[in-house]
Rosetta silent file (secondary structure, phi, psi, omega in degrees, C-alpha in Angstrom):
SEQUENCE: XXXXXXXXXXXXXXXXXXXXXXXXXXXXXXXXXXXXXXXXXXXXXXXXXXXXXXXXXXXXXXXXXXXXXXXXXXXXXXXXXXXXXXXXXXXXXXXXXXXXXXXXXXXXXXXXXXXXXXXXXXXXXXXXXXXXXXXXXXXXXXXXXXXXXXXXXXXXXXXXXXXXXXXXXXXXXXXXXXXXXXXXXXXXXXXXXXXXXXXXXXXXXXXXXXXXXXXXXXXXXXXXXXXXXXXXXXXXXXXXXXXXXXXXXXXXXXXXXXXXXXXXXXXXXXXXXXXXXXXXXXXXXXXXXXXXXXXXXXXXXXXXXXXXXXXXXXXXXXXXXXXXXXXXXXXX
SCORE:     score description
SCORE:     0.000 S_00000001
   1 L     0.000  131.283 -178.300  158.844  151.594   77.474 S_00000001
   2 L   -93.040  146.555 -155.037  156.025  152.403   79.529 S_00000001
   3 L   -86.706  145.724  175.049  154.761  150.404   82.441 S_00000001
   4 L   -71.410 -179.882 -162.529  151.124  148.640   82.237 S_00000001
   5 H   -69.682  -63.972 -153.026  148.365  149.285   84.664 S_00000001
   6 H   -68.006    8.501  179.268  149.019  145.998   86.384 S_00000001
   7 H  -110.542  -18.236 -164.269  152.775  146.176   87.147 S_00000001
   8 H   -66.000  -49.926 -162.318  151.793  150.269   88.110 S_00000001
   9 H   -63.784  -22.136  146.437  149.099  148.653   90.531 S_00000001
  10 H   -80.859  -19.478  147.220  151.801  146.131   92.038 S_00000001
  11 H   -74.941  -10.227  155.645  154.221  148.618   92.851 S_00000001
  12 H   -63.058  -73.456  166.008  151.792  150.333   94.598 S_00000001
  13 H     6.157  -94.557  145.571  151.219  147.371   96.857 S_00000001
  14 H    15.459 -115.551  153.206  154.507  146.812   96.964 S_00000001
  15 H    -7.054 -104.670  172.080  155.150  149.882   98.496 S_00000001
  16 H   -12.791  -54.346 -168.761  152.025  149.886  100.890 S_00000001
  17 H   -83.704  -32.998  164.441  153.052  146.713  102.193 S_00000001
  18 H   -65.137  -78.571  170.811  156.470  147.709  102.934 S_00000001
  19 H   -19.311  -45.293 -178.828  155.560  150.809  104.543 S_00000001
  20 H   -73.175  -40.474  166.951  152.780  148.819  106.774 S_00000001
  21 H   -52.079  -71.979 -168.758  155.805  146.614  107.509 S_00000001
  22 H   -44.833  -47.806 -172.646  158.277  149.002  107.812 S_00000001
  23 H   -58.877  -37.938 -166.385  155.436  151.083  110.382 S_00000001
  24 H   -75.132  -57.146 -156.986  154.832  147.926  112.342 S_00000001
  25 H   -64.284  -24.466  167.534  158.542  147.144  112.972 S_00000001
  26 H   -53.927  -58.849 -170.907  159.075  150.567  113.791 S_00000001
  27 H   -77.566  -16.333 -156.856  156.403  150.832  116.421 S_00000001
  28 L   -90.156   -2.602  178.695  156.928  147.413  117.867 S_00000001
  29 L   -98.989  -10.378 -154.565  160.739  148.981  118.406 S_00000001
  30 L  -120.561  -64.706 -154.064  158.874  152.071  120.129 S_00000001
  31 E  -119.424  114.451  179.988  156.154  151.117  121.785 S_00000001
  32 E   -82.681  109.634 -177.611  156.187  148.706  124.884 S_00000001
  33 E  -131.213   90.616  148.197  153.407  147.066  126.980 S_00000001
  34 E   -67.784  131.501 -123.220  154.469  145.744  130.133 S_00000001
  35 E  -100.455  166.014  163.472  152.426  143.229  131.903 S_00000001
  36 E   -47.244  131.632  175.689  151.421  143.149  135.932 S_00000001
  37 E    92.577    3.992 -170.292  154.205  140.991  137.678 S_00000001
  38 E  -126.735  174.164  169.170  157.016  141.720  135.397 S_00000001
  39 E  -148.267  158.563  159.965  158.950  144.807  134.957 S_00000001
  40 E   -85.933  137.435  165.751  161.112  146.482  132.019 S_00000001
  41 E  -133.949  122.329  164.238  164.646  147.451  132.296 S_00000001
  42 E   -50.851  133.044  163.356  165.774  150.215  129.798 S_00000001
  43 E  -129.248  137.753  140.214  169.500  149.850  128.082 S_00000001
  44 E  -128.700  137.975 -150.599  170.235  152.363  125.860 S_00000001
  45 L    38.222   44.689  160.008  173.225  151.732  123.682 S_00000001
  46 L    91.385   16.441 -171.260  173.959  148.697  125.962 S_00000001
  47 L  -112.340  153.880  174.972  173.829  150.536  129.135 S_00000001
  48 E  -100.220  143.261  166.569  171.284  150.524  131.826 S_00000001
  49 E  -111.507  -47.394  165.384  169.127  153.251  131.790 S_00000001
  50 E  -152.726 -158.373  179.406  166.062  152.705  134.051 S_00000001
  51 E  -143.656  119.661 -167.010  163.335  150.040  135.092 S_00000001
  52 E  -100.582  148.837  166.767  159.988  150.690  133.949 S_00000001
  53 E   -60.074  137.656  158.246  157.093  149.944  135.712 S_00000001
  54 E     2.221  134.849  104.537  153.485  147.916  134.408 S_00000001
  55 E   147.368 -161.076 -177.078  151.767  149.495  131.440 S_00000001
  56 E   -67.731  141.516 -171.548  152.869  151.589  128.264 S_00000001
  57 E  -148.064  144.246  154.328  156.143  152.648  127.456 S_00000001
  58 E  -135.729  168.560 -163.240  157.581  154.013  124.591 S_00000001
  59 L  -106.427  136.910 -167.233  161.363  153.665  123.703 S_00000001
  60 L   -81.561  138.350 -177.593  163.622  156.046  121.550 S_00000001
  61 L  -102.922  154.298 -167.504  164.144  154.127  118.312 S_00000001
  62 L    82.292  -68.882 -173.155  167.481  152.447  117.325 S_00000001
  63 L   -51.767  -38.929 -162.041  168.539  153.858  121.105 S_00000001
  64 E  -115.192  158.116  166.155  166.742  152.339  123.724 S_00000001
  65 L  -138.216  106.034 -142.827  166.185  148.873  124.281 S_00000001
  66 L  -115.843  136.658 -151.549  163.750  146.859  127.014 S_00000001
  67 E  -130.485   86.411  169.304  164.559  143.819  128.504 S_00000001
  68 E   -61.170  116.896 -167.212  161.503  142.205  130.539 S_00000001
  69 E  -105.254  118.874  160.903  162.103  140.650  134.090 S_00000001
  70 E   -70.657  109.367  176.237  159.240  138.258  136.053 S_00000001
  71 L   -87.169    7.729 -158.039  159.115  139.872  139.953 S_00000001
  72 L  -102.930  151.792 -178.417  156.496  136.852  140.665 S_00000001
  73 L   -77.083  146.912 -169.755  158.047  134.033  142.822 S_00000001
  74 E  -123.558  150.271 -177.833  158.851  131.192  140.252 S_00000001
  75 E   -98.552  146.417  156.848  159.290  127.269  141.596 S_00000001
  76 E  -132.750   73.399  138.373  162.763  125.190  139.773 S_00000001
  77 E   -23.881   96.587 -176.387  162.390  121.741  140.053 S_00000001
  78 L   -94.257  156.351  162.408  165.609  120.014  139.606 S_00000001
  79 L   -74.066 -165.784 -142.495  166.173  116.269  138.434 S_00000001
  80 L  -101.501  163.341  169.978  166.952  113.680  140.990 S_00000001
  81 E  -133.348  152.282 -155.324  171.014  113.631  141.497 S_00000001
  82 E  -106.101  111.712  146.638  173.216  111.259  143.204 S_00000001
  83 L   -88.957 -176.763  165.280  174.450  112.033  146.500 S_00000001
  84 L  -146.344  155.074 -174.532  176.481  110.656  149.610 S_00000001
  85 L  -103.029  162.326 -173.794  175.770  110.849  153.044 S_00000001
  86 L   -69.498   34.132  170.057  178.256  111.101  155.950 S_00000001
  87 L  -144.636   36.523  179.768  178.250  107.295  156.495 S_00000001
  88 L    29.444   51.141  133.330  178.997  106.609  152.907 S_00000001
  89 L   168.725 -174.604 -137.319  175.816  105.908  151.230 S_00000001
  90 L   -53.342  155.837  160.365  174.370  106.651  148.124 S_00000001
  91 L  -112.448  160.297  167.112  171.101  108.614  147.652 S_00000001
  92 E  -133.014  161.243 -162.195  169.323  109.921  144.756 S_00000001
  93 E  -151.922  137.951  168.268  167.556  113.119  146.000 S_00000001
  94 L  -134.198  139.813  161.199  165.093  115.722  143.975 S_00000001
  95 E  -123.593 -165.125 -159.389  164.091  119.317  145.410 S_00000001
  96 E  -150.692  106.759  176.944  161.921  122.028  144.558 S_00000001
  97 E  -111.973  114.484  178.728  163.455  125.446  145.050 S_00000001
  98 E  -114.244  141.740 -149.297  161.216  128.747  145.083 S_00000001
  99 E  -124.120  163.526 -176.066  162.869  131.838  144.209 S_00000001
 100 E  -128.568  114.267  146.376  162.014  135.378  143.825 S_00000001
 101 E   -26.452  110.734  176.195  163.533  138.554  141.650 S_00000001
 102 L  -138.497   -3.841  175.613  163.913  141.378  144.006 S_00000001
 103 L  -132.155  105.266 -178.019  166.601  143.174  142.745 S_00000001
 104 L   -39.470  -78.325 -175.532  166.006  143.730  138.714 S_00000001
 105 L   -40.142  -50.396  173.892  169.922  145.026  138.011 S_00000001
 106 H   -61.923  -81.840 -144.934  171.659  142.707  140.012 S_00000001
 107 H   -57.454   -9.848  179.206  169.535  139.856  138.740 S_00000001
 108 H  -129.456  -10.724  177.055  170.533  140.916  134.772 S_00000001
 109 H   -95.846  -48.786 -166.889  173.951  142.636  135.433 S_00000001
 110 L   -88.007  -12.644 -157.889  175.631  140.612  138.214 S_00000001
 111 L  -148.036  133.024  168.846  174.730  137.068  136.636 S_00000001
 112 L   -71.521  -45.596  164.674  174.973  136.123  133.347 S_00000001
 113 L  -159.996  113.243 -147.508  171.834  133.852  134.031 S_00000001
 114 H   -77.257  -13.349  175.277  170.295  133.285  137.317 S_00000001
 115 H   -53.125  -60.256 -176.786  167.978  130.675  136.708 S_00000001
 116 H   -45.175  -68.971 -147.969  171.258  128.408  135.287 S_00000001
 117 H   -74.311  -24.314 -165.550  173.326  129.940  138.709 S_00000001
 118 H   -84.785  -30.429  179.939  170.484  129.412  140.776 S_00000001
 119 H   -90.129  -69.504  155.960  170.018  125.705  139.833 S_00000001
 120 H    -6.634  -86.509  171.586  173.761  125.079  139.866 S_00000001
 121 H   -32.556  -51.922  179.413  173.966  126.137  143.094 S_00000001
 122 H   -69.474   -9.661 -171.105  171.207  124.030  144.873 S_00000001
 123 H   -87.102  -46.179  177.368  172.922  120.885  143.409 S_00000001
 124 H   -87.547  -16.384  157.358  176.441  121.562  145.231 S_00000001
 125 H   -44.740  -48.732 -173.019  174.349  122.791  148.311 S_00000001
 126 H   -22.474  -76.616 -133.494  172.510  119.162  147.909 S_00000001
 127 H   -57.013  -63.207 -158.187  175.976  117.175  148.010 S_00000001
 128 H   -67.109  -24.498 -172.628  177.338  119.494  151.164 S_00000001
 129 H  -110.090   -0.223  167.565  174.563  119.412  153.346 S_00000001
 130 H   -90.201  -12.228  179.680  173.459  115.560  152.681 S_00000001
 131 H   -68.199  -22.521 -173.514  177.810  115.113  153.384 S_00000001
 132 L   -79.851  -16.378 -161.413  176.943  116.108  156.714 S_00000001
 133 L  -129.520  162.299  160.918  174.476  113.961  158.074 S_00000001
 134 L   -79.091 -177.873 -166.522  173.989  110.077  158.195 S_00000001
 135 H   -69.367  -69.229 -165.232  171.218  108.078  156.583 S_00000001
 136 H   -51.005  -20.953  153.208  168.914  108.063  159.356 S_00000001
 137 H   -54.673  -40.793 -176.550  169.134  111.738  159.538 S_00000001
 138 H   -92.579    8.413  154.617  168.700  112.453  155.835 S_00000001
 139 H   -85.749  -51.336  158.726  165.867  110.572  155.792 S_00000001
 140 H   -50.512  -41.559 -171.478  164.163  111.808  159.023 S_00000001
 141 L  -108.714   65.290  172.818  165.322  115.676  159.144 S_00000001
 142 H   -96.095   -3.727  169.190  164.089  116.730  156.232 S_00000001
 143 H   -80.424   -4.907  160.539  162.967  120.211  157.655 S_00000001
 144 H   -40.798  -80.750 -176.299  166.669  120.148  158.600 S_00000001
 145 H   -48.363  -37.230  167.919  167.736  119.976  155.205 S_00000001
 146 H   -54.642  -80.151 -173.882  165.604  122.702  154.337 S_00000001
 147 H   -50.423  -41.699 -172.890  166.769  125.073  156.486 S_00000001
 148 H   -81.773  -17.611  166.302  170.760  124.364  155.950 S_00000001
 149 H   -64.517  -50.875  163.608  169.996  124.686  152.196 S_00000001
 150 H   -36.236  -63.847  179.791  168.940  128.067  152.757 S_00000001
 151 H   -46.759  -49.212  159.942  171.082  128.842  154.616 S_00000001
 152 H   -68.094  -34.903 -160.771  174.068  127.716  152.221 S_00000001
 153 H  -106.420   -3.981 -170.132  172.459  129.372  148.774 S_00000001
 154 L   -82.747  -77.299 -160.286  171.485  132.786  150.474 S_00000001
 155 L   -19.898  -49.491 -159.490  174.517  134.469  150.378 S_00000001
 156 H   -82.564  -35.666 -170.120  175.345  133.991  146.827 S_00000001
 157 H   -89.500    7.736 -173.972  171.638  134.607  145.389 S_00000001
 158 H   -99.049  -42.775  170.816  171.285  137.353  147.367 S_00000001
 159 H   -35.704  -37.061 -176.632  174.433  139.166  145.682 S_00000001
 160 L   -74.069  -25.997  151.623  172.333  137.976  142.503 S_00000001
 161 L   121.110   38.808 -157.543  169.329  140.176  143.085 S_00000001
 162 E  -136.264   73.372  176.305  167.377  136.591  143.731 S_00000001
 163 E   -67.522  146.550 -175.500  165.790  135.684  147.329 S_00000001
 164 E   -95.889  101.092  144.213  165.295  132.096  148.235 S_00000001
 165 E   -80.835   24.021  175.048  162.089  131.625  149.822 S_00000001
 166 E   166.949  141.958 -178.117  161.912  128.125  150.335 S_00000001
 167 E  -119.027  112.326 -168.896  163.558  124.839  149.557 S_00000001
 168 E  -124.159  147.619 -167.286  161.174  121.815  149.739 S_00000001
 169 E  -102.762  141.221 -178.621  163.038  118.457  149.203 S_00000001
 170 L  -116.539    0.265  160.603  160.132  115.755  147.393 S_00000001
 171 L  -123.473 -140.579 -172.122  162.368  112.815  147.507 S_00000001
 172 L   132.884   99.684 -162.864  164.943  110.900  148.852 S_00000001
 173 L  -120.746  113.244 -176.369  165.318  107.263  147.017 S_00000001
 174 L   -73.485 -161.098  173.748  167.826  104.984  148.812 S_00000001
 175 L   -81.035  174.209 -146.001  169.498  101.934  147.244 S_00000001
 176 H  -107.114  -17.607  179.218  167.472   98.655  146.944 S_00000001
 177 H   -46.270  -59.647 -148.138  170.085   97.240  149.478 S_00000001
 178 H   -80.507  -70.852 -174.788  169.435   99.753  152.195 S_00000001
 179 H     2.443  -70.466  163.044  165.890   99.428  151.455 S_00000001
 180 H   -26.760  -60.979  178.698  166.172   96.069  152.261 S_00000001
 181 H   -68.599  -51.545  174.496  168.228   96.293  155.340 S_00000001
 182 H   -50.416  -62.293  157.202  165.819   98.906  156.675 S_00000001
 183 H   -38.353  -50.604  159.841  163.087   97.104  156.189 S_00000001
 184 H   -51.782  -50.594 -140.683  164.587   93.928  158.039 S_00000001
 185 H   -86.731  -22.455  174.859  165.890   96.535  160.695 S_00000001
 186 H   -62.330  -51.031  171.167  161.733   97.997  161.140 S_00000001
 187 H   -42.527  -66.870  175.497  160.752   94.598  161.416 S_00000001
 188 H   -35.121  -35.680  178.703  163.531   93.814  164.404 S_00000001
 189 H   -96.630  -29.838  147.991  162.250   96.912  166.135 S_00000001
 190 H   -58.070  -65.931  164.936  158.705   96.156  165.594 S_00000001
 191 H   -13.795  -69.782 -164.986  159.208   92.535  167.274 S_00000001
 192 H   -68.721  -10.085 -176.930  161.247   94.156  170.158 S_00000001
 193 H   -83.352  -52.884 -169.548  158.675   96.745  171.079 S_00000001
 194 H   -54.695  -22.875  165.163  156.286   93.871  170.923 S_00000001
 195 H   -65.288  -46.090 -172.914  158.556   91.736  173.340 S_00000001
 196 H   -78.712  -33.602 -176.446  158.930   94.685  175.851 S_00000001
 197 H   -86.842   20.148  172.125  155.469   95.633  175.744 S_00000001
 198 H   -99.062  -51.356  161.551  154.314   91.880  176.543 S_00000001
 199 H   -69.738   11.216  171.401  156.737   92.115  179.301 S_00000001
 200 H   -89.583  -44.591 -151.607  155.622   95.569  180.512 S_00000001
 201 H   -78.497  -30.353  179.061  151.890   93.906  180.184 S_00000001
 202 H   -69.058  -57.513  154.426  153.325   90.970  182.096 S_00000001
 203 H   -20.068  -98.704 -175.439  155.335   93.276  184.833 S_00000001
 204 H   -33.773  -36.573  163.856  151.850   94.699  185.318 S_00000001
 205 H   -69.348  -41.808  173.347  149.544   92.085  185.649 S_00000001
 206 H   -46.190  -49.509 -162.556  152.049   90.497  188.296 S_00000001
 207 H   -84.184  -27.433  151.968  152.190   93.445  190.295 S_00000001
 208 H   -43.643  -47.692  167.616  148.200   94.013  190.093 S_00000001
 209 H   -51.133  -58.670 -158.184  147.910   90.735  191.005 S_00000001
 210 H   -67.794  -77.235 -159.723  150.746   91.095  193.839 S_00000001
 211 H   -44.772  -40.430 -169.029  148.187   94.688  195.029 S_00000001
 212 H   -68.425   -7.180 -176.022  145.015   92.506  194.857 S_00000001
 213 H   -90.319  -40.200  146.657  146.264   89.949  197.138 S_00000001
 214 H   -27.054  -44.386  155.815  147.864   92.273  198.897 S_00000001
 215 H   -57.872  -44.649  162.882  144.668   94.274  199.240 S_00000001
 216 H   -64.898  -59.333  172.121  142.377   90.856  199.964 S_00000001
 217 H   -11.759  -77.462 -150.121  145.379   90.614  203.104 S_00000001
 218 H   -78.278  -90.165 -166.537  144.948   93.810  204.652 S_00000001
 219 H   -34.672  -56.569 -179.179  141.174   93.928  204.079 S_00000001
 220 H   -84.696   28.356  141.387  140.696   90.223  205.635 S_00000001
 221 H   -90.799  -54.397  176.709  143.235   91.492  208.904 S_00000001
 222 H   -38.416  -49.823 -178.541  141.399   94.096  209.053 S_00000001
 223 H   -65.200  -33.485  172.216  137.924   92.300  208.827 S_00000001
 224 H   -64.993  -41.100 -178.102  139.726   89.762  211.670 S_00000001
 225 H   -63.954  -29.627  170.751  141.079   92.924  213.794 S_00000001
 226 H   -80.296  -31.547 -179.814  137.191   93.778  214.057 S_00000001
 227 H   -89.813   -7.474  158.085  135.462   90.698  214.604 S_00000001
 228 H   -91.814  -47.793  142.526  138.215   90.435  217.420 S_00000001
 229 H   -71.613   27.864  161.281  137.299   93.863  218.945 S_00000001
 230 H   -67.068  -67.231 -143.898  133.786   92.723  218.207 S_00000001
 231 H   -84.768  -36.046  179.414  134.025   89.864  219.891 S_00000001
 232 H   -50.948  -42.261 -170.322  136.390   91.411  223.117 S_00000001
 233 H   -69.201  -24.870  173.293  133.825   94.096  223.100 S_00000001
 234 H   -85.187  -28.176  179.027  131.117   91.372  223.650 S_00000001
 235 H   -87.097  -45.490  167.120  132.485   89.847  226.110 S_00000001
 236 H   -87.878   -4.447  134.079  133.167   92.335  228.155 S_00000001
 237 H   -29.530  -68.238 -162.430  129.710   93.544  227.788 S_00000001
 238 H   -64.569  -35.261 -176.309  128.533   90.057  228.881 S_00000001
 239 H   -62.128  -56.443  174.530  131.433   90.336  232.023 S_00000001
 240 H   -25.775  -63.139 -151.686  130.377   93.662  232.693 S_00000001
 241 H   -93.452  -13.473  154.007  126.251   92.780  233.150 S_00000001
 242 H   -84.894  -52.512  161.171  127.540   89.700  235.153 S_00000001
 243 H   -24.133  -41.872 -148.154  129.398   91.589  237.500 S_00000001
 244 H  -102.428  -26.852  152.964  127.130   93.941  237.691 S_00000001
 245 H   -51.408  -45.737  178.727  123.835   91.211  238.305 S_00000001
 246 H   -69.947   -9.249  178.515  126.317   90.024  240.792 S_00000001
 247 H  -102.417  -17.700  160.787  126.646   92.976  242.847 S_00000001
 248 H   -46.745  -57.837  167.231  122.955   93.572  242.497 S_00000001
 249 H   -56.640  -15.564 -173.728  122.393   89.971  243.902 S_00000001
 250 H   -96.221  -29.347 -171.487  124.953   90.634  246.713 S_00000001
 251 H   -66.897  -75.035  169.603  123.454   94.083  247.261 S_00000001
 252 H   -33.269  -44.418  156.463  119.805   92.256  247.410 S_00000001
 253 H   -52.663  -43.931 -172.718  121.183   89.589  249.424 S_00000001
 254 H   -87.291  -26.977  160.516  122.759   91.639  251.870 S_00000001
 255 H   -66.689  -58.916 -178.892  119.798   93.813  252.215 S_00000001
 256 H   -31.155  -33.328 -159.473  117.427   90.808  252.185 S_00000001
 257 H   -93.170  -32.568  162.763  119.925   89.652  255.244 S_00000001
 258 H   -76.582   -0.446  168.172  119.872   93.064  257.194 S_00000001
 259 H   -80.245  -33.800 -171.814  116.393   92.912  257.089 S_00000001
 260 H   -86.060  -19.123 -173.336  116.020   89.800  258.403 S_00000001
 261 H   -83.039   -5.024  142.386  118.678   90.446  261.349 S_00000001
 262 H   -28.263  -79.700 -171.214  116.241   93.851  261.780 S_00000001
 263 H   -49.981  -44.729  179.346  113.446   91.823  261.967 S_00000001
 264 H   -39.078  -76.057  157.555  115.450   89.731  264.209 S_00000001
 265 H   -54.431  -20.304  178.270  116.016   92.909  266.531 S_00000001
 266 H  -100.775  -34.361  153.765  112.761   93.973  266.810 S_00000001
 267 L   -31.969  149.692  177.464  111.143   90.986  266.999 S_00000001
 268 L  -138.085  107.054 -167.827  110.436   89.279  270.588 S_00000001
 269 L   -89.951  125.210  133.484  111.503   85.524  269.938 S_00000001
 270 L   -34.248  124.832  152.669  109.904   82.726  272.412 S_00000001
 271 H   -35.459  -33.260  178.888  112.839   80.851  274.752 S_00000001
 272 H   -42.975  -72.932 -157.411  111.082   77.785  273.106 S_00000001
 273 H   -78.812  -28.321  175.422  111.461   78.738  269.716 S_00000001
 274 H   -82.341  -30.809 -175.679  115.067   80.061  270.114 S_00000001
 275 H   -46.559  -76.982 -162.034  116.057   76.468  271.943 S_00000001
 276 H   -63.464  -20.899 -175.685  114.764   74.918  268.588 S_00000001
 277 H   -89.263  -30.391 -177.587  116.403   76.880  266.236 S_00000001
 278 H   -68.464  -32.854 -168.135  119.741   76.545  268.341 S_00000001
 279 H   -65.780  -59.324 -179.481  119.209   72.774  268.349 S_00000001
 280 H   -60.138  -72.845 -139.903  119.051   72.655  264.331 S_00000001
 281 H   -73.637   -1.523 -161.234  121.960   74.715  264.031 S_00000001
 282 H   -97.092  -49.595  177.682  123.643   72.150  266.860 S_00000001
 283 H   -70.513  -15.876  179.930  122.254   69.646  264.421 S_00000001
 284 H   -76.603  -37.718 -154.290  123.665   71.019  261.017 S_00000001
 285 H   -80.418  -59.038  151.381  126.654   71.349  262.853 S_00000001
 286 L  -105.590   87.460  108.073  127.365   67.123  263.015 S_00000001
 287 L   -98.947   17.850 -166.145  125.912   66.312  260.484 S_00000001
 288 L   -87.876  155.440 -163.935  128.979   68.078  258.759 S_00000001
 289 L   -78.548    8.598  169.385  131.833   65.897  257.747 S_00000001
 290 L   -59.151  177.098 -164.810  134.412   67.299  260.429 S_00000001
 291 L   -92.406  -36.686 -156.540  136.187   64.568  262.357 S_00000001
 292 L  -148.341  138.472  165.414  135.660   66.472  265.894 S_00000001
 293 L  -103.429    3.108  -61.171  133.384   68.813  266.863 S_00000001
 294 L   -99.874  125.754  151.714  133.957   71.632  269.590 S_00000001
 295 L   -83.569  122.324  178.839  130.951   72.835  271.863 S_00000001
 296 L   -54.959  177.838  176.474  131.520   76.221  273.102 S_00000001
 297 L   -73.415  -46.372 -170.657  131.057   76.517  276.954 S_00000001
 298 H   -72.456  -33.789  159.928  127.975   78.112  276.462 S_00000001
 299 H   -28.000  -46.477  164.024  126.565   75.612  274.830 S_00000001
 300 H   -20.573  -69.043  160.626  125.893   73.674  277.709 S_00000001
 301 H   -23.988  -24.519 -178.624  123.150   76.002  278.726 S_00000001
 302 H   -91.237   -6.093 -170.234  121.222   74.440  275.583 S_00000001
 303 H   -92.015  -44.741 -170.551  121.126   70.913  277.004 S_00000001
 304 H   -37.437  -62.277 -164.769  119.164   72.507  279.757 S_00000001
 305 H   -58.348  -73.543  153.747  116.941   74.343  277.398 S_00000001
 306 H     2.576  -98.733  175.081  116.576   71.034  275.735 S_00000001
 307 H   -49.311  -35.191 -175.996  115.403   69.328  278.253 S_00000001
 308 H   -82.325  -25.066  164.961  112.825   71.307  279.447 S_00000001
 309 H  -100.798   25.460  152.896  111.433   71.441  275.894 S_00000001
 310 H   -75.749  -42.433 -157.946  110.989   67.952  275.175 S_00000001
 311 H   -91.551  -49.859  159.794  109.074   67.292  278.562 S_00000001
 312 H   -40.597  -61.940 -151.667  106.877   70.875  277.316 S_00000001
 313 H   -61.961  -27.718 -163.910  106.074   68.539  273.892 S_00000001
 314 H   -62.764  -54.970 -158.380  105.667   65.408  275.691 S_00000001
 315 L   -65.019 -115.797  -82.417  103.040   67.046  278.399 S_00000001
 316 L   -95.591    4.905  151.815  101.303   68.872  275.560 S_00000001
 317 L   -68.429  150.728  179.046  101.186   66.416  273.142 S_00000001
 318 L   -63.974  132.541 -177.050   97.982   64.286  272.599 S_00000001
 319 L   -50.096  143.906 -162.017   98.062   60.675  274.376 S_00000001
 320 L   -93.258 -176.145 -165.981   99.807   58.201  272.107 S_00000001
 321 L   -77.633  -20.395  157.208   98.437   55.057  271.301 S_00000001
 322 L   -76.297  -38.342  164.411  100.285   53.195  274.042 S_00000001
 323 H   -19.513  -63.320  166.136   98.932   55.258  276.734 S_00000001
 324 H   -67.964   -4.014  161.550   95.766   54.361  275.457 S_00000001
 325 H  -101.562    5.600  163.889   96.246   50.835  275.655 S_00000001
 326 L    67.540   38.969  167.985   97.093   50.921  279.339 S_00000001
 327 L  -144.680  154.571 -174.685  100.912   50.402  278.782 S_00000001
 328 L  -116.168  139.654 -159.709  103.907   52.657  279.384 S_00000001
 329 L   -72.670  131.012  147.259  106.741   53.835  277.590 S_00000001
 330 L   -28.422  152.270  179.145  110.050   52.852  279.213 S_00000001
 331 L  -105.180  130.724 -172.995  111.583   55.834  280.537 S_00000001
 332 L   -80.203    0.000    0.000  114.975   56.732  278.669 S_00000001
């Protein structure tokens, strides 16, 4: 029995559409387009055969097979985990580890799957390198932590074809306990700085206080140690300029006195007039309060003198009023 148009025209189809199938699945086994950051690595029949670079590839079909690897550094965020610290206690701790592909073969040959070994790993690094330290360390040192995590995980990822190029830790959540206790212990250490530095500020004011008086001291000795060679310095200014009037006046005196015993020498004195001045000095001489007097020898000679110059004043005086009344003085 012969087939109608419309079953001829769906086996045509048919056909066409398998073929268009068949062609796509074919080329999509053949022809490869790897992207920038990634690379292919070739198996054929389960083997490695190479590692192709960015851009078109085509593949032998049924033989070869391509297996795309990301070279770009990738971050793994793990969840938080439970740890213990060397002073027994608990943490829950999350990192952030970012890793790199650098060796394709290793990284698809040597590992069944390095993301899984790679996470794995950082979790028993956590435990061992938070076993080591106390709280206050594994809270404080967290570039610490960093570093001995590296440091623990290189070996093994490097065998894996996988460099670690950083480990950043973003938590660290203690218990509600410690919390607690920490908190009380921040206060207690806030207090006590405030207690030392009000006795530091107290320390300090005493001993400013202690320099300024100290400092008032010394400045008001000082100011007394000046006005006391001030005043010494005045004084012996004023002793000086008396002394020194007084030897002027003794100088002046003693000239004033050789001048007059000059004058004295040069001079031609009246017997009269020396009589009277010896007479005064005869007279100065008792009225003075000695008891006894002594008259020189020579003296004598002045009674003489004496007499004859009374009997001069007497003649040469003018007649006195008895005289003139025609009566006469008694004679001594």
């Amino acid at each position: 029995m012969l087939a109608s148009t419309g079953e001829i025209i769906g086996i045509v189809v048919a056909v066409v559409v398998g073929g268009g199938g068949l062609g796509i699945w074919f080329t999509s086994r053949c022809v490869k387009i790897v992207q920038q950051g990634s690379v292919g690595v070739v198996k054929r029949f389960g083997q490695f055969r190479s590692v192709d670079q960015p851009g078109l590839r085509i593949l032998r079909p049924f033989v070869d097979r391509m297996e795309k690897v990301d070279m770009r550094e990738f971050p793994m965020t793990g969840d938080q985990q439970s740890v213990i610290t060397m002073d027994n206690v608990s943490l829950w701790v999350s990192a952030t580890i970012f890793c790199q592909v650098i060796d394709v073969k290793s990284a698809l040959f040597e590992i069944n799957d390095y993301r899984l070994a790679v996470d794995q790993l950082s979790r028993t690094a956590l435990r061992a390198v938070f076993g080591e330290l106390s709280l206050d360390q594994a809270l404080s040192q967290r570039e610490t932590i960093n570093s001995r995590m590296q440091d623990h995980m290189a070996d093994a990822t490097v065998k894996w074809g996988v460099r670690l190029n950083r480990i950043e830790i973003l938590d660290i959540t203690p218990p509600t306990n410690v919390i607690q206790a920490m908190s009380e212990q921040k206060e207690a250490e806030q207090h006590k700085k405030a207690a030392i530095l009000k006795s530091e500020g107290e320390q300090q004011a005493a001993i400013n206080s202690a320099g300024g008086r100290k400092q008032a001291a010394v400045l008001e000795a000082q100011g007394a140690k000046e006005a006391a060679i001030l005043r010494a310095e005045a004084e012996m200014k004023v002793l000086e300029l008396q002394a020194e009037g007084e030897k002027k006046a003794f100088v002046l005196r003693g000239e004033g006195e050789a001048s007059r015993l000059t004058s004295l020498d040069t001079a031609t004195i009246n017997p009269r007039t020396l009589a009277v001045l010896q007479l005064r000095a005869l007279q100065e001489i008792a009225a003075s309060n000695n008891a006894k007097v002594v008259v020189p020898y020579e003296a004598a000679s002045l009674m003489g003198s004496a007499e004859v110059l009374l009997s001069t004043l007497r003649s040469a005086a003018p007649d006195s009023p008895e005289k003139q009344n025609g009566a006469v003085a008694p004679s001594t």
